[in-house]
C-alpha positions in Angstrom: 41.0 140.0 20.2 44.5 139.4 20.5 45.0 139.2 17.0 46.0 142.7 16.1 48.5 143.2 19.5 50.2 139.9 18.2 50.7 141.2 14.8 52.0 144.5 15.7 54.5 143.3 18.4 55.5 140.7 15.3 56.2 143.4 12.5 57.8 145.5 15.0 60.8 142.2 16.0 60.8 142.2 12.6 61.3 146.0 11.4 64.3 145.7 14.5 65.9 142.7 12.9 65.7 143.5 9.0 67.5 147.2 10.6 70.3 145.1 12.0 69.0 145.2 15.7 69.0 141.6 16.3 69.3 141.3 19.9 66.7 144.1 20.3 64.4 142.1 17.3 64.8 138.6 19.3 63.8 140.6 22.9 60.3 141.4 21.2 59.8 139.0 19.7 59.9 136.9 22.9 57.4 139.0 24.1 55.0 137.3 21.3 54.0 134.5 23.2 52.3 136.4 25.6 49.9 137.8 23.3 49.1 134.3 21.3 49.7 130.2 21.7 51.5 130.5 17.9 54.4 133.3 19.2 56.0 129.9 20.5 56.4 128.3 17.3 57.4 131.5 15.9 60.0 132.1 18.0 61.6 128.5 17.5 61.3 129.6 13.7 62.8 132.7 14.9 65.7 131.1 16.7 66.7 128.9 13.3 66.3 132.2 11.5 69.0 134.0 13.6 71.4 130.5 14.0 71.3 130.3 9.5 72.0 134.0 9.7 75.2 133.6 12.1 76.0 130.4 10.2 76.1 132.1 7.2 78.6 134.5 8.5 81.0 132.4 10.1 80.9 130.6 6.6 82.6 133.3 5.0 84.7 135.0 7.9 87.7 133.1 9.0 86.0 131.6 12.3 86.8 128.1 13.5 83.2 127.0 12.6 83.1 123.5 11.1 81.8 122.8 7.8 80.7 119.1 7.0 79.5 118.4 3.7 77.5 114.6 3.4 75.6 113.4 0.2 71.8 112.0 0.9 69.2 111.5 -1.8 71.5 113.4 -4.0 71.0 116.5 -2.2 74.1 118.1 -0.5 73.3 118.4 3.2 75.4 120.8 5.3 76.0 120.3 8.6 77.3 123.4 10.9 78.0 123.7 14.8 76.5 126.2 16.7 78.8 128.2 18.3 78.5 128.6 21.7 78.2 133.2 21.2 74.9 132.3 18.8 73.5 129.6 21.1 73.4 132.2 24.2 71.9 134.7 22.2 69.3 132.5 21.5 68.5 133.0 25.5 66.7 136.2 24.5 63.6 134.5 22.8 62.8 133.6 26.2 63.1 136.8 27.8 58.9 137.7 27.4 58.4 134.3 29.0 60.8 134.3 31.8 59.1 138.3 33.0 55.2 136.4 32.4 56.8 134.1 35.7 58.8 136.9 37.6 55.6 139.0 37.1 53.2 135.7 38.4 56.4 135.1 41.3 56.5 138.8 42.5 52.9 139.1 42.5 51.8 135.4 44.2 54.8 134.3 45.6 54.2 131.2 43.9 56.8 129.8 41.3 54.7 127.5 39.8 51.5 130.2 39.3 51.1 129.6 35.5 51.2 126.0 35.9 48.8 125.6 38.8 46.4 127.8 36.9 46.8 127.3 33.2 42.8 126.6 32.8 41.6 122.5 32.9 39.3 122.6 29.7 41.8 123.7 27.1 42.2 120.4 24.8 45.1 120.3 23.6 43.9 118.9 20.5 40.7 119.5 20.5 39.0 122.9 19.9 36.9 124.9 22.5 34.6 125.9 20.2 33.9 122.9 18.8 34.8 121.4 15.1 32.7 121.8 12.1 33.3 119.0 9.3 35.5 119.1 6.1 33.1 121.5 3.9 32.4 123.9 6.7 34.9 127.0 5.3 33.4 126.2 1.3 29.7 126.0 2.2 30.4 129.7 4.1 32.1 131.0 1.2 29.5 132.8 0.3 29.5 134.6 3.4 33.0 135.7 3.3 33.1 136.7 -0.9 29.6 137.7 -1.1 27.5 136.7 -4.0 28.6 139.0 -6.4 32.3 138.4 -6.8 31.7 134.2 -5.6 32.0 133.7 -9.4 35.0 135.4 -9.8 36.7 133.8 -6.8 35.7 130.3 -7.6 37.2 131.1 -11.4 40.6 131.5 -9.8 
């Protein structure tokens, strides 16, 4: 179950970040991916969160940062460069991947371990376990509320 080890290495990044320790909050939360397929997509979401946060900073400092304003769907849209300090920060969400292959090159000697044995059956959209239909999670509801309270929970 790498459920819980996920989670934990996830609220501690976090707990690090919301205390102002955001290199040391990105660093762990590299280290997500390691423990599940979704710490990928929660690092990119983590990189955006880190590039508004420096964005919004350098829009009320005095930084050379440029500020485009364009009007779509009437919607204001605002356009900011990156600036090149934020963007190499960003190098530290991939600081658990890049020790996963120093780890597989120190121990193998071969660059290329992960790829060469990433396991052949994983669909990539498929599921291993195989798909139940579209009322598979309400016919087991039962299961999960239990009888007494299926009532309530069906009530809203």
């Amino acid at each position: 179950m790498t459920e819980p080890i996920f989670a934990l290495v996830f609220v501690i990044a976090l707990r690090l970040h919301h205390r102002g320790k955001t290199a040391a909050g990105m660093i762990i939360a590299s280290l997500m991916i390691l423990a599940r397929p979704e710490g990928f997509f929660l690092g990119v979401l983590w990189a955006l969160w880190v590039l508004r946060i420096h964005s919004g900073r350098a829009r009320h400092s005095t930084s050379l940062t440029i500020d485009k304003t364009f009007v779509a769907n009437k919607s204001a849209i605002r356009i900011q460069h990156i600036r090149p300090k934020s963007a190499i920060k960003l190098l530290l969400l991939a600081t658990g991947s890049f020790l996963w292959w120093l780890a597989a090159l120190l121990l193998t000697g071969d660059p290329l371990f992960i790829k060469h044995n990433w396991p052949n059956n994983w669909p990539i959209t498929g599921t291993v376990y195989g798909a139940h239909g579209l009322i598979a999670y309400s016919s087991r509801l039962p299961e999960a509320v239990g009888l007494f309270l299926l009532p309530v929970f069906c009530m809203g």
